[in-house]
N, CA, C and O atoms as a DFTB+ gen file, in Angstrom:
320 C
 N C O
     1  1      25.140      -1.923      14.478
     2  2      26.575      -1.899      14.207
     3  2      26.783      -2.376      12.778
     4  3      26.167      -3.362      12.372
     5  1      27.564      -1.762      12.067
     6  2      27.705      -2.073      10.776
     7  2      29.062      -2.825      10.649
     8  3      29.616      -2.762      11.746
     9  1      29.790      -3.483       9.788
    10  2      30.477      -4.381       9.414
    11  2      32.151      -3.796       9.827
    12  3      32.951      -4.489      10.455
    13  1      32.476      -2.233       9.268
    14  2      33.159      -1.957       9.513
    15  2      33.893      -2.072      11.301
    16  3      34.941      -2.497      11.788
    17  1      32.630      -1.420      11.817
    18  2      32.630      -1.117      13.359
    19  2      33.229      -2.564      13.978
    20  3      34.287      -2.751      14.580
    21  1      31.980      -3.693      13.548
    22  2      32.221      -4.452      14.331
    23  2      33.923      -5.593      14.063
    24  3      34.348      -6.573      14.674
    25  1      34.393      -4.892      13.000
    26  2      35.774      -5.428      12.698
    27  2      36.656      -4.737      13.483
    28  3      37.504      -5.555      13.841
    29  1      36.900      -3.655      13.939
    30  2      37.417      -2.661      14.808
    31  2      37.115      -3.020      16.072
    32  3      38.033      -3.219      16.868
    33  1      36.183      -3.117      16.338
    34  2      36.166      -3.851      17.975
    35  2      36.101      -4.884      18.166
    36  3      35.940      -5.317      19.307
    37  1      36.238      -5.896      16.764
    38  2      37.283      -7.380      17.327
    39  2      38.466      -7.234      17.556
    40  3      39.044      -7.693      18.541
    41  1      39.027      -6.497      16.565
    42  2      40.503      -6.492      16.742
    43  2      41.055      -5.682      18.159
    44  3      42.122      -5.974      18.699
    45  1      40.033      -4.506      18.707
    46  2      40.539      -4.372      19.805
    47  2      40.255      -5.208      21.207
    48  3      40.776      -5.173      22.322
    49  1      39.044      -6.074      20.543
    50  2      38.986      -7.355      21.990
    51  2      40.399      -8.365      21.628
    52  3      40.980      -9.056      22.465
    53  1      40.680      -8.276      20.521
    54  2      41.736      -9.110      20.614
    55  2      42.624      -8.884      20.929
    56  3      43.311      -9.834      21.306
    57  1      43.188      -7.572      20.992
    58  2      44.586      -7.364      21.728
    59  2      44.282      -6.641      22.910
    60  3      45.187      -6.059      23.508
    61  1      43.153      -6.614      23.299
    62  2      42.716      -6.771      24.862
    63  2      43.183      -8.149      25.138
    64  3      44.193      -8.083      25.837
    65  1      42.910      -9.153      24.916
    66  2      42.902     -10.551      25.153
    67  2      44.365     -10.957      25.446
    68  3      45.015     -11.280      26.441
    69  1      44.588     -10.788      24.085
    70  2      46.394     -11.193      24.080
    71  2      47.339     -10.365      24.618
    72  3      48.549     -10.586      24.572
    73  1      46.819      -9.420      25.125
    74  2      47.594      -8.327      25.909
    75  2      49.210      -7.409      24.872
    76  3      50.421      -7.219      24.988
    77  1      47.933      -7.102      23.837
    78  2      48.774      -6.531      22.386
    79  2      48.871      -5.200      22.421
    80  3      47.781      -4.648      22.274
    81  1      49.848      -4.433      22.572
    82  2      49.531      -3.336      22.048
    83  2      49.129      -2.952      19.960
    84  3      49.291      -3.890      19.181
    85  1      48.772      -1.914      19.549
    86  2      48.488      -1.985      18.091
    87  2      49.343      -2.368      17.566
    88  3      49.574      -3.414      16.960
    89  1      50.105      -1.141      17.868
    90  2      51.845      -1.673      16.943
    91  2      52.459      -3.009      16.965
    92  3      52.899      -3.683      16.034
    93  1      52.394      -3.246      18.221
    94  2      53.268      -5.107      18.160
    95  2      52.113      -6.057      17.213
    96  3      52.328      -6.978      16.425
    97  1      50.796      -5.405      17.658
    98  2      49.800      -6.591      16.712
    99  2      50.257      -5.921      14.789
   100  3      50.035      -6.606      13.790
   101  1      50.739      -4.842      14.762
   102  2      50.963      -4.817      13.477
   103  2      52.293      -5.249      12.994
   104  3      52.439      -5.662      11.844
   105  1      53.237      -5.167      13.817
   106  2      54.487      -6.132      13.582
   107  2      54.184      -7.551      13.407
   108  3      54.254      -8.173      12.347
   109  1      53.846      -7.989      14.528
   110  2      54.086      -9.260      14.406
   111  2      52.413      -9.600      13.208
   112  3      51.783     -10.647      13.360
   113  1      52.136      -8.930      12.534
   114  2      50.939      -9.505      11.146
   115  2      51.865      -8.688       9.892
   116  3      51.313      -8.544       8.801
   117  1      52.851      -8.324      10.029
   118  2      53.748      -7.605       8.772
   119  2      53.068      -6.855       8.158
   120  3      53.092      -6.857       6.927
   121  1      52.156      -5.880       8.990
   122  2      51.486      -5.043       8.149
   123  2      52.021      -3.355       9.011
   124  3      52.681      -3.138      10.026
   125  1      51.342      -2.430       7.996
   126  2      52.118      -0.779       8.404
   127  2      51.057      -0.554       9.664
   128  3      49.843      -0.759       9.678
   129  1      51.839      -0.113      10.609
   130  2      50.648       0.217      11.721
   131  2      49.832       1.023      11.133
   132  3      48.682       0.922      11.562
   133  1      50.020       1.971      10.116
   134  2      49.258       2.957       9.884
   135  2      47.851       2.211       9.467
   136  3      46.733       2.589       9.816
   137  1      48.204       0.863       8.495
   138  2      46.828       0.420       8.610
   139  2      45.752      -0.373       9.323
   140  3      44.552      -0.235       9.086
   141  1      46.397      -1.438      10.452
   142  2      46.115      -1.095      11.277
   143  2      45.167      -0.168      12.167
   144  3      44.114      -0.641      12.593
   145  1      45.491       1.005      12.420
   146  2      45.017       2.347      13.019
   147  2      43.736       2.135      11.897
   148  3      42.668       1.728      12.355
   149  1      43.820       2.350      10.750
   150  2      42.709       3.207       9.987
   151  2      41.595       2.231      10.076
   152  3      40.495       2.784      10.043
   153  1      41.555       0.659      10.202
   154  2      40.990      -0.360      10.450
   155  2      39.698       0.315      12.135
   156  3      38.489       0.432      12.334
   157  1      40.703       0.504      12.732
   158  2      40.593       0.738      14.192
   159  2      39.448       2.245      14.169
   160  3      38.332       2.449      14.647
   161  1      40.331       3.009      13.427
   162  2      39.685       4.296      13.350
   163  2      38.039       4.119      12.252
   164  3      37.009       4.706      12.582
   165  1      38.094       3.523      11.410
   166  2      37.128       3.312      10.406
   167  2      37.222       4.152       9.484
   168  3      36.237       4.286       8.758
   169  1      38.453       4.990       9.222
   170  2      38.727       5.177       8.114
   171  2      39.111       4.277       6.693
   172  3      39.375       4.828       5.625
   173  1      39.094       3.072       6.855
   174  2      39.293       2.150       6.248
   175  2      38.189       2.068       5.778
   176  3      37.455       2.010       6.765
   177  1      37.158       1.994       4.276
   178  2      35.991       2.067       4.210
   179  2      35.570       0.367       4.259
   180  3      34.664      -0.131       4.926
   181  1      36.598      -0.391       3.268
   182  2      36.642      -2.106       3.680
   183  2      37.609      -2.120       3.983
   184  3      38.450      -1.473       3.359
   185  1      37.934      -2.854       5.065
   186  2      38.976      -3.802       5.509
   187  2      39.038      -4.903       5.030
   188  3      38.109      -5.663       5.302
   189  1      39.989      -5.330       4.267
   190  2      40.182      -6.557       3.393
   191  2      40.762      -7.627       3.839
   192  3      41.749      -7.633       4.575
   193  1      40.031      -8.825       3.310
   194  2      40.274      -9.845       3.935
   195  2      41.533     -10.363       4.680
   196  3      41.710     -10.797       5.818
   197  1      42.780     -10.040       3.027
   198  2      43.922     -10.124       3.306
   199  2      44.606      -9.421       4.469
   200  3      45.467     -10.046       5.087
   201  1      44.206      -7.797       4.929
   202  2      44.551      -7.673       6.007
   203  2      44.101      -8.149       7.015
   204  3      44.948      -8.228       7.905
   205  1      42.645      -8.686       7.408
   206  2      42.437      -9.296       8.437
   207  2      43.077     -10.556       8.583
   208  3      43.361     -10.653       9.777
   209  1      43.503     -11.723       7.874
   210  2      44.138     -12.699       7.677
   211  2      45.445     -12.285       8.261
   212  3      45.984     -13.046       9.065
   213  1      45.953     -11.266       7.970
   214  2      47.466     -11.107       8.337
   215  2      47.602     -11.029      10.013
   216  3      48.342     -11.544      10.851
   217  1      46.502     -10.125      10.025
   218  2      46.255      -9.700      11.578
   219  2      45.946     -11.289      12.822
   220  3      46.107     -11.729      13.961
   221  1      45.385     -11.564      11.402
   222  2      45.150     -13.619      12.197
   223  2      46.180     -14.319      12.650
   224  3      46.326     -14.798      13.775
   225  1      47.246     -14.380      11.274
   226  2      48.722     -14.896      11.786
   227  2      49.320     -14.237      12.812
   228  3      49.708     -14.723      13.875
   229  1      49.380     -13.064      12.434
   230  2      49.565     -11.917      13.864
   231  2      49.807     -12.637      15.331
   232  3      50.770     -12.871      16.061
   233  1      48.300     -12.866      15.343
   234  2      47.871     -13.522      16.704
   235  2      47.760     -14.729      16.481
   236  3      47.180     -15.272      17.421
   237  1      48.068     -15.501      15.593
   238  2      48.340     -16.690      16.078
   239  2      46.734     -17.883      16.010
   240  3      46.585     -19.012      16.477
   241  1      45.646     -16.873      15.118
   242  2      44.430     -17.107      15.218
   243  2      43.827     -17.345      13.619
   244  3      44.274     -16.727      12.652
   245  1      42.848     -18.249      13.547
   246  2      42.175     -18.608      12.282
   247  2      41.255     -17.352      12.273
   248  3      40.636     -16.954      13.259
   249  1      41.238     -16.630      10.733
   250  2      40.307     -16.418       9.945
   251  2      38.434     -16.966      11.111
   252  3      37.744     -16.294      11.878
   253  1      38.362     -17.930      10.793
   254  2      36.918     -18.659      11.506
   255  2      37.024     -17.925      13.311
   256  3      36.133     -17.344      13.930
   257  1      38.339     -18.218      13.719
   258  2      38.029     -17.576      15.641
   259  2      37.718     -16.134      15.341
   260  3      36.724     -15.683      15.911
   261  1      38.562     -15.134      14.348
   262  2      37.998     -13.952      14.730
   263  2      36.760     -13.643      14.085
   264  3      36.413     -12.478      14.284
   265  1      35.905     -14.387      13.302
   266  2      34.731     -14.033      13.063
   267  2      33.911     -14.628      14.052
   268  3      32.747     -14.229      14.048
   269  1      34.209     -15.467      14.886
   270  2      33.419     -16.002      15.543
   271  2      32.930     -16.129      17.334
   272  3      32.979     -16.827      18.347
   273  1      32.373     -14.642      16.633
   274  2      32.206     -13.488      17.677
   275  2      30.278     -12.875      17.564
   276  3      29.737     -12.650      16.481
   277  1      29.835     -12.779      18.411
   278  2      28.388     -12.240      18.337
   279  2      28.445     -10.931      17.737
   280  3      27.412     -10.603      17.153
   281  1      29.684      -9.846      17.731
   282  2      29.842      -9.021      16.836
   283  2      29.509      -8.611      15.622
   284  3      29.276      -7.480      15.195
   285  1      29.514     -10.289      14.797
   286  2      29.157     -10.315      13.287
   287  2      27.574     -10.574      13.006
   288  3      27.009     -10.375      11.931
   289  1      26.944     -11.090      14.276
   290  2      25.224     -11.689      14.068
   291  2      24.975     -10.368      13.907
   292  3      25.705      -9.480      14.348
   293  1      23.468     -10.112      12.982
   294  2      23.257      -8.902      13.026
   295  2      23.765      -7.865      12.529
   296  3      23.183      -6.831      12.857
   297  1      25.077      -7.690      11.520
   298  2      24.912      -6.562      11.202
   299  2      24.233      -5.540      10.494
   300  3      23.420      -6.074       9.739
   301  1      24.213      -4.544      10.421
   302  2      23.400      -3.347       9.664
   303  2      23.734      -3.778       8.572
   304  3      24.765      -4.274       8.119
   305  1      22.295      -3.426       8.006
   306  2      23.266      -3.441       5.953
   307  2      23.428      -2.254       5.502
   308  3      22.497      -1.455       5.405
   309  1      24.954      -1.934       5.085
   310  2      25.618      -1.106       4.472
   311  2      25.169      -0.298       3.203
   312  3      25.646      -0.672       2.131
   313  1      24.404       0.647       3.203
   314  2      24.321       1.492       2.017
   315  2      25.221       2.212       1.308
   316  3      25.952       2.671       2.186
   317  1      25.580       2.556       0.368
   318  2      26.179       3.426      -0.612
   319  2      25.492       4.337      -1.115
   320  3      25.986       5.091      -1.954
């Protein structure tokens, strides 16, 4: 799993968890659902910090809880 991936399927364990749909998790982090989605989709090539941070306040969660996930051990390293 590479870095992207495994950012996309935190964010959807997390609003599994909190019982979020996308859109309300992108309201309530003041960000455009559209990005959001592209995060989700992996069209996003990085997802930037600042949006993950937003997505943190979002939920109500530190930066440190959503990395701190077996998701991140291990990832692939990213070529260009």
């Amino acid at each position: 799993m590479n870095t992207k991936e495994a950012v996309a399927k935190r964010i959807q364990e997390l609003c599994a968890e909190y019982d979020m749909a996308v859109n309300a998790l992108a309201t309530a982090s003041g960000i455009p659902p559209s990005t959001v989605y592209s995060m989700l989709n992996e069209k996003s090539q990085n997802p930037g910090v600042v949006s993950i941070k937003k997505i943190c306040d979002g939920l109500g969660i530190s930066i440190r809880e959503f990395f701190d996930t077996d998701l991140f051990d291990n990832l692939e390293q990213e070529i260009k």
